[in-house]
TIVO-778205 format. One record per atom (N, C-alpha, C): x, y, z; residue in three letters. Coordinates in steps of 0.1 Angstrom, whole numbers, padded with zeros to 4 digits, always signed. Last residue first. Example, Ala and Ser with C-alpha at 12.3 -4.5 7.8 and 13.67 -1.06 7.14 Angstrom:
! residues 2
+0128-0022+0071Ser/+0137-0011+0071Ser/+0129+0000+0079Ser/+0132-0057+0078Ala/+0123-0045+0078Ala/+0132-0033+0078Ala/
END
This chain:
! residues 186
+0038-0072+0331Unk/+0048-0084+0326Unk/+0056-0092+0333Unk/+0007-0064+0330Unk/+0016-0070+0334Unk/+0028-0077+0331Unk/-0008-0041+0307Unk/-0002-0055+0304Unk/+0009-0058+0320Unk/-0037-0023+0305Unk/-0027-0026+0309Unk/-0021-0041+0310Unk/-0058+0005+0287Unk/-0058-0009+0292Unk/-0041-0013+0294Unk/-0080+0029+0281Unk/-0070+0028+0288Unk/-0066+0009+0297Unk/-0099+0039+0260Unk/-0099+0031+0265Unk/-0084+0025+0273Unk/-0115+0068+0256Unk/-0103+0063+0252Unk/-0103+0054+0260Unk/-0150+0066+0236Unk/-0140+0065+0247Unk/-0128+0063+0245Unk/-0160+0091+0212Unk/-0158+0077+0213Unk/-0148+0080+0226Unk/-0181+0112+0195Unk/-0179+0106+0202Unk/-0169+0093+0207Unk/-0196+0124+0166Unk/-0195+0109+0170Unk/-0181+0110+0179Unk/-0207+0149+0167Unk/-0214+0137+0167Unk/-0209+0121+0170Unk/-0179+0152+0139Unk/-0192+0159+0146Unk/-0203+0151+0148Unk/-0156+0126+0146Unk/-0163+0133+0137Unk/-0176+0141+0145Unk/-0136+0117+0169Unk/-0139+0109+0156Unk/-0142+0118+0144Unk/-0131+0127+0199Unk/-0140+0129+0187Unk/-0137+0126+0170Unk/-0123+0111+0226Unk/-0120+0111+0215Unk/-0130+0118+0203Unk/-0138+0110+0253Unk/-0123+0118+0250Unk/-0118+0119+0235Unk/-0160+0096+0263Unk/-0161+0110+0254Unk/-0147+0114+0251Unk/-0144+0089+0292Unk/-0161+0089+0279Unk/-0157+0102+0275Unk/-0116+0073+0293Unk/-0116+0088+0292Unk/-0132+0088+0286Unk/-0114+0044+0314Unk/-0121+0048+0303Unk/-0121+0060+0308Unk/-0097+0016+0325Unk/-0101+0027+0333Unk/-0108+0034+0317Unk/-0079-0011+0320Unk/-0079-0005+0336Unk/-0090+0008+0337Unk/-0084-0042+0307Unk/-0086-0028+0310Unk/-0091-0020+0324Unk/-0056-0059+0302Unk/-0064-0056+0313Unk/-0073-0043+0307Unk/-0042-0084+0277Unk/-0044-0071+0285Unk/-0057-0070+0294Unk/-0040-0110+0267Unk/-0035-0108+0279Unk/-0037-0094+0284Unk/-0048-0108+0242Unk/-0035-0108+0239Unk/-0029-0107+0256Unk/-0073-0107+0241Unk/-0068-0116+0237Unk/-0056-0121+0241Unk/-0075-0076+0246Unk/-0081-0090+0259Unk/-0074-0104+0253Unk/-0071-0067+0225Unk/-0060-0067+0234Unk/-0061-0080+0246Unk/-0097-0077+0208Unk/-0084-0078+0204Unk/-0070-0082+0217Unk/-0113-0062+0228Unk/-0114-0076+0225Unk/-0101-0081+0223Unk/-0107-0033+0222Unk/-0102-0042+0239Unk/-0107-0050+0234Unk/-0115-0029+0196Unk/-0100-0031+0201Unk/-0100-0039+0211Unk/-0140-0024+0184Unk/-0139-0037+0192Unk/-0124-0039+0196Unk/-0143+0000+0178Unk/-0137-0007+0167Unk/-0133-0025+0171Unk/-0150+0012+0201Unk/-0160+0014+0192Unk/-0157+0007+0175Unk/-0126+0037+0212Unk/-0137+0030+0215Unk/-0145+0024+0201Unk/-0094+0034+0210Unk/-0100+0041+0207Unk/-0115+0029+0211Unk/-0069+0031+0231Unk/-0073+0020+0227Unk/-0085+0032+0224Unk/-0033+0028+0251Unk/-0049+0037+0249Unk/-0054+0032+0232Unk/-0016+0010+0273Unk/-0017+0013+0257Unk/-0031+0020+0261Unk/+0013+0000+0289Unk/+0001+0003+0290Unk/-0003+0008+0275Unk/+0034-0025+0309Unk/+0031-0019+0296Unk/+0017-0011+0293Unk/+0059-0036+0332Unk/+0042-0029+0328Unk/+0042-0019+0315Unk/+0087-0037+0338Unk/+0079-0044+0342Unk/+0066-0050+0341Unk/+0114-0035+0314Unk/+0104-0035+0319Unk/+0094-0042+0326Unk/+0141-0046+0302Unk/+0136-0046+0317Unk/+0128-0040+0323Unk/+0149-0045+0273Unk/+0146-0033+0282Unk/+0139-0032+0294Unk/+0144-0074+0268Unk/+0157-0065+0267Unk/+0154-0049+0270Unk/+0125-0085+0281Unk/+0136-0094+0286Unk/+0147-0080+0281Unk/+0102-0069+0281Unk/+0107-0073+0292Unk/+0125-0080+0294Unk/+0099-0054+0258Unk/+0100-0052+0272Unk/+0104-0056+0277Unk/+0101-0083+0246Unk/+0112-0071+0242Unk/+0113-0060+0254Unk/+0073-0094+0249Unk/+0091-0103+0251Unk/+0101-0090+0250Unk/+0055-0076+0237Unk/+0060-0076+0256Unk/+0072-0086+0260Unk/+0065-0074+0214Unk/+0065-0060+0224Unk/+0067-0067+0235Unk/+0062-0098+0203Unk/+0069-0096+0203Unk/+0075-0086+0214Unk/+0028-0095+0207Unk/+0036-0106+0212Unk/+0051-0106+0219Unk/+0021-0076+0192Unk/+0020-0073+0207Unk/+0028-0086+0211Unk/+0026-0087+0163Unk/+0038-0078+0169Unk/+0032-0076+0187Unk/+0010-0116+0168Unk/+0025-0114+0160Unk/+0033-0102+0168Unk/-0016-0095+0161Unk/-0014-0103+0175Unk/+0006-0110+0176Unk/-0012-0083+0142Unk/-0009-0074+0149Unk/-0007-0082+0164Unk/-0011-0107+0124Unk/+0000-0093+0121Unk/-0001-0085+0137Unk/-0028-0124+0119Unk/-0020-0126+0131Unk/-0013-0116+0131Unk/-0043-0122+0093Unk/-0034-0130+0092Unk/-0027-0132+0106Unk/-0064-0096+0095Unk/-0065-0117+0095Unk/-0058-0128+0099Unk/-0046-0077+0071Unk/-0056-0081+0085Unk/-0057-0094+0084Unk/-0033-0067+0050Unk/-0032-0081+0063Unk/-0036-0085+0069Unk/-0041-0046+0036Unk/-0041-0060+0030Unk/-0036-0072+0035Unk/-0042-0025+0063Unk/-0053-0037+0055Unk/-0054-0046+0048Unk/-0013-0031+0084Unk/-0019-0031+0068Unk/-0032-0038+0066Unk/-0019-0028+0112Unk/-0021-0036+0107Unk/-0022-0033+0091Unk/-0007-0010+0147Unk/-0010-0011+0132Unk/-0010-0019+0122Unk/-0003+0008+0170Unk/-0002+0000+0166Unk/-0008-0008+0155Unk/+0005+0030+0182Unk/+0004+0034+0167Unk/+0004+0017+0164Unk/+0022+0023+0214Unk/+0013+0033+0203Unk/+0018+0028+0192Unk/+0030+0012+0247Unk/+0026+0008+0229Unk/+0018+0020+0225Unk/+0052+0024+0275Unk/+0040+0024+0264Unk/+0040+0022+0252Unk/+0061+0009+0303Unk/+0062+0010+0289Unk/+0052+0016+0281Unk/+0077+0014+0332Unk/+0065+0006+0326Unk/+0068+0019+0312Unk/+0094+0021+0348Unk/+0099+0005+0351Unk/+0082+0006+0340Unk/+0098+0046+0352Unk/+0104+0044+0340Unk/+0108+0030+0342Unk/+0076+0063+0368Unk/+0071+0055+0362Unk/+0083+0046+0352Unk/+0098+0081+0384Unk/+0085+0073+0394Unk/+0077+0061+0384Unk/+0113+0094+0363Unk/+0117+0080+0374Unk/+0107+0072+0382Unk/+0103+0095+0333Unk/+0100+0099+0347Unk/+0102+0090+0355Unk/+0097+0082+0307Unk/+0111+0089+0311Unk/+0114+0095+0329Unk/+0087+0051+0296Unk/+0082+0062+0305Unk/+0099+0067+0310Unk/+0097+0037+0266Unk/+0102+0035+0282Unk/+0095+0047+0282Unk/+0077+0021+0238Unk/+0085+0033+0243Unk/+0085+0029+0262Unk/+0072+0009+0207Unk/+0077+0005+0221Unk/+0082+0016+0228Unk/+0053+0010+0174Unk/+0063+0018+0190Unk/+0061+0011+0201Unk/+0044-0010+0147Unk/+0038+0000+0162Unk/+0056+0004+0171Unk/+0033-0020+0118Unk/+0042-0021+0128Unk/+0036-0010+0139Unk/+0028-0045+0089Unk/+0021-0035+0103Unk/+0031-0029+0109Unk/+0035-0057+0066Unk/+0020-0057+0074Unk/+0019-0054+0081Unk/+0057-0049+0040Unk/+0056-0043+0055Unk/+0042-0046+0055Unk/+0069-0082+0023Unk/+0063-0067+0026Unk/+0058-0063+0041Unk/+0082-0111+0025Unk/+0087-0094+0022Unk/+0086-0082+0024Unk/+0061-0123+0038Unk/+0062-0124+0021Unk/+0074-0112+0020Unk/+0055-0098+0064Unk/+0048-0107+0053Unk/+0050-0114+0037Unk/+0064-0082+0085Unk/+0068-0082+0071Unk/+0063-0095+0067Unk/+0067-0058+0113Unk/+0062-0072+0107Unk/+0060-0072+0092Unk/+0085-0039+0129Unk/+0078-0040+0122Unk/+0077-0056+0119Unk/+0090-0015+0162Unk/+0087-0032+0160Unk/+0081-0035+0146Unk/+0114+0010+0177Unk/+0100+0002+0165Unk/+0098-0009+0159Unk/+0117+0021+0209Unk/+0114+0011+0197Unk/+0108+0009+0183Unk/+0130+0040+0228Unk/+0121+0043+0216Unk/+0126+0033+0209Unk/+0150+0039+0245Unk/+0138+0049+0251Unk/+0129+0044+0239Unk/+0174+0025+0249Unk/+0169+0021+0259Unk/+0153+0034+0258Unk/+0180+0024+0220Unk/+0175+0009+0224Unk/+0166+0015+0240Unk/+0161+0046+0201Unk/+0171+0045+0211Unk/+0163+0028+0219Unk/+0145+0076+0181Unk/+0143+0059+0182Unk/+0161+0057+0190Unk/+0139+0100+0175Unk/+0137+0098+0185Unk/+0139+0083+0187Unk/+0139+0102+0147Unk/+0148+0108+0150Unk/+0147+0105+0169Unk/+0114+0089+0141Unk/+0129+0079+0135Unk/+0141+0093+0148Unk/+0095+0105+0152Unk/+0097+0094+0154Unk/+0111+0084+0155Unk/+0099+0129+0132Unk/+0100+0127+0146Unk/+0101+0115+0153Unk/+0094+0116+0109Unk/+0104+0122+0115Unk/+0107+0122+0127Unk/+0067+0108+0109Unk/+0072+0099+0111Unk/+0090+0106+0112Unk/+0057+0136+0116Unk/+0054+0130+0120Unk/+0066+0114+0125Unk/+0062+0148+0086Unk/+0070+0148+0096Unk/+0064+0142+0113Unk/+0045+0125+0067Unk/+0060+0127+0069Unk/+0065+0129+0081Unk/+0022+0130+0071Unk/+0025+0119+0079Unk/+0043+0120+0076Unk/+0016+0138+0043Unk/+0010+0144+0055Unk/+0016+0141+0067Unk/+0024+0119+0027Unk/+0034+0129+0025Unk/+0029+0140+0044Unk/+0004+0102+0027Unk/+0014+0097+0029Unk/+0024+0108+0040Unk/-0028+0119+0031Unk/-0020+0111+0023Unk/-0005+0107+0031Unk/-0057+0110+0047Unk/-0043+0115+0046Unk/-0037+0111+0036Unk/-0093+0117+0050Unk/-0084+0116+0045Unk/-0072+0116+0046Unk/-0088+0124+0085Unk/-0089+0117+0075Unk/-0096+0124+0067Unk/-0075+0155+0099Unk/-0082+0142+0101Unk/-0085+0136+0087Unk/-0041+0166+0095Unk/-0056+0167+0095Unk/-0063+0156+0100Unk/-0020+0165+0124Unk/-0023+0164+0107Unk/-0035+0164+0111Unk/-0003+0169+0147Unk/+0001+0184+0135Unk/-0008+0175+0120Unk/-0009+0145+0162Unk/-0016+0158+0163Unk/-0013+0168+0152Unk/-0014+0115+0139Unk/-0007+0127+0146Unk/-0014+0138+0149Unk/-0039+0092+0143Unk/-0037+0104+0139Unk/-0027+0113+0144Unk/-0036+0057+0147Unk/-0037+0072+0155Unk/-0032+0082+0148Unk/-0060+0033+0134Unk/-0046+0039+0134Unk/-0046+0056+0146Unk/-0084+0033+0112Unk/-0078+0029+0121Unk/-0069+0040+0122Unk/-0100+0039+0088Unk/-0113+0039+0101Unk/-0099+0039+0114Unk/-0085+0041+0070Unk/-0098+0028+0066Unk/-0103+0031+0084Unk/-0067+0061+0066Unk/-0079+0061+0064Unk/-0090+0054+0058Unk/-0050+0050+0085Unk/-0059+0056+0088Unk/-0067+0061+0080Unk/-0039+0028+0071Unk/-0047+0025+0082Unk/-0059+0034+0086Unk/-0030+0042+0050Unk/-0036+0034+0048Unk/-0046+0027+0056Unk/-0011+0056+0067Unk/-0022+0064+0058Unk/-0031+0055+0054Unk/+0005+0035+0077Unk/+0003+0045+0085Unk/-0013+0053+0077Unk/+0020+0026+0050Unk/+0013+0020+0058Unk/+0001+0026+0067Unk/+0035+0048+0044Unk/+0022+0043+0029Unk/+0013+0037+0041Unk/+0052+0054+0065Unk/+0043+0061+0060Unk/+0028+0057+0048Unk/+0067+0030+0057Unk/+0058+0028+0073Unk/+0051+0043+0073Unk/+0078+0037+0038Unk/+0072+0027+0038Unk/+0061+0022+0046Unk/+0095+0057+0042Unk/+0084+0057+0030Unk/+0074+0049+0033Unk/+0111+0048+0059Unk/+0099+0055+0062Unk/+0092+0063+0054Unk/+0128+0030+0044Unk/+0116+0023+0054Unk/+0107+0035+0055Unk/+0138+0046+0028Unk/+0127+0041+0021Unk/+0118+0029+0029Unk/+0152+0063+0044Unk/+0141+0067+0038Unk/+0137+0060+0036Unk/+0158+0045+0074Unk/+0161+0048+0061Unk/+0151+0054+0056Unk/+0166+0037+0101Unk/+0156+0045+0097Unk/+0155+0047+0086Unk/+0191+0038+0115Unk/+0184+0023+0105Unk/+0172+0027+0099Unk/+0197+0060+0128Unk/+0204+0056+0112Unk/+0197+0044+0110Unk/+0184+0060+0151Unk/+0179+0069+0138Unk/+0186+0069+0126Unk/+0176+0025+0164Unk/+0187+0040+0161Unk/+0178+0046+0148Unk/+0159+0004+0164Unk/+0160+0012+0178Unk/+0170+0018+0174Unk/+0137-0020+0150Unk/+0148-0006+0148Unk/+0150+0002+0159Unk/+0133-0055+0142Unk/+0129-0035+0154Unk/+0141-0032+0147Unk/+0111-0080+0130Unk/+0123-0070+0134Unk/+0121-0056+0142Unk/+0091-0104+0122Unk/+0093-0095+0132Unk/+0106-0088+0131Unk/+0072-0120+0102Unk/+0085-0119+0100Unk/+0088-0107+0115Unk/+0038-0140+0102Unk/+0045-0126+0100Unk/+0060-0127+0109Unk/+0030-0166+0085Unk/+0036-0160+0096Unk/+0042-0152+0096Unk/+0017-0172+0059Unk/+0015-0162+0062Unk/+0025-0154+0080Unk/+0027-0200+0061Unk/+0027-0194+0049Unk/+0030-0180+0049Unk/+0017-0211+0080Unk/+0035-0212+0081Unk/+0035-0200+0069Unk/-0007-0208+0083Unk/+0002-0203+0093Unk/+0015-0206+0089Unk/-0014-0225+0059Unk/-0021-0209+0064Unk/-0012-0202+0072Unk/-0006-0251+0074Unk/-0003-0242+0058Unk/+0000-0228+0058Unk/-0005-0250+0111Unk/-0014-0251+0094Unk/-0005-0252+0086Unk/+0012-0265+0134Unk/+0010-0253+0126Unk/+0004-0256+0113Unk/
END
């Protein structure tokens, strides 16, 4: 291991109840969240505008979220750098019996003032050990915006891409982008 890498190796925890949720984590993973998105990343809740966001926009959003968090249905994986919050994303079980042996990642997320550092390769890592070994999943899947070089990223990290929505995302008038539908065996 480098310098570089011991220095900067990002710290991993989860939260799976709505009491660890604290305000001032979801203060926190809201500054984050806004931050992302409006440097080009991240997923936009449906009830908020499109970029610009502020923090406060993203509130109830991250409400919903904390109020929905459970070991066996809804994870949250954050990564902490030095102390501070550099990313974090959701682990979620599929609720429908025919699918509830595969998982889905969303909102997965990198503070800009971390990029580089392994933050988000760090938390996909963590996700699929967590699937699998403590929520006995078998398959993980994620949707992936076109046009930011993501599926490279995920290809990295052992993903598949299985299939493309053209056109499913509109960005801005004119600009277009695929959803990119890619899959992790576990």
């Amino acid at each position: 291991m480098t310098t570089h890498e011991t220095v900067h190796a990002p710290a991993i925890r989860q939260i799976s109840r709505t009491e660890d949720a604290t305000a001032a984590l979801r203060r926190e993973l809201t500054d984050c969240w806004a931050a992302v998105i409006n440097a080009g990343g991240a997923v936009v809740p449906m009830d908020c505008p499109l970029p610009p966001v502020t923090p406060s926009t993203l509130e109830p959003a991250m409400e919903r979220i904390a109020a929905q968090l459970s070991p066996q249905r809804l994870r949250l994986l954050m990564a902490t750098v030095g102390g501070s919050l550099a990313g974090w994303m959701l682990l979620r079980r599929e609720q429908h019996p025919l699918v509830a042996h595969c998982g889905v990642v969303n909102h997965v997320q990198t503070h800009v003032r971390f990029r580089g550092l392994g933050v988000g390769a760090a938390l996909m890592r963590h996700a699929a050990e967590i699937a699998r070994e403590e929520m006995g999943l078998e398959r993980l899947q994620l949707t992936a915006r076109d046009g930011l070089g993501l599926e490279e990223f995920y290809r990295k990290a052992g993903w598949t891409e299985v299939g493309r929505w053209p056109g499913a995302l509109r960005v801005a008038p004119g600009d277009d982008r695929d959803e990119i539908l890619m899959s992790l065996a576990l």
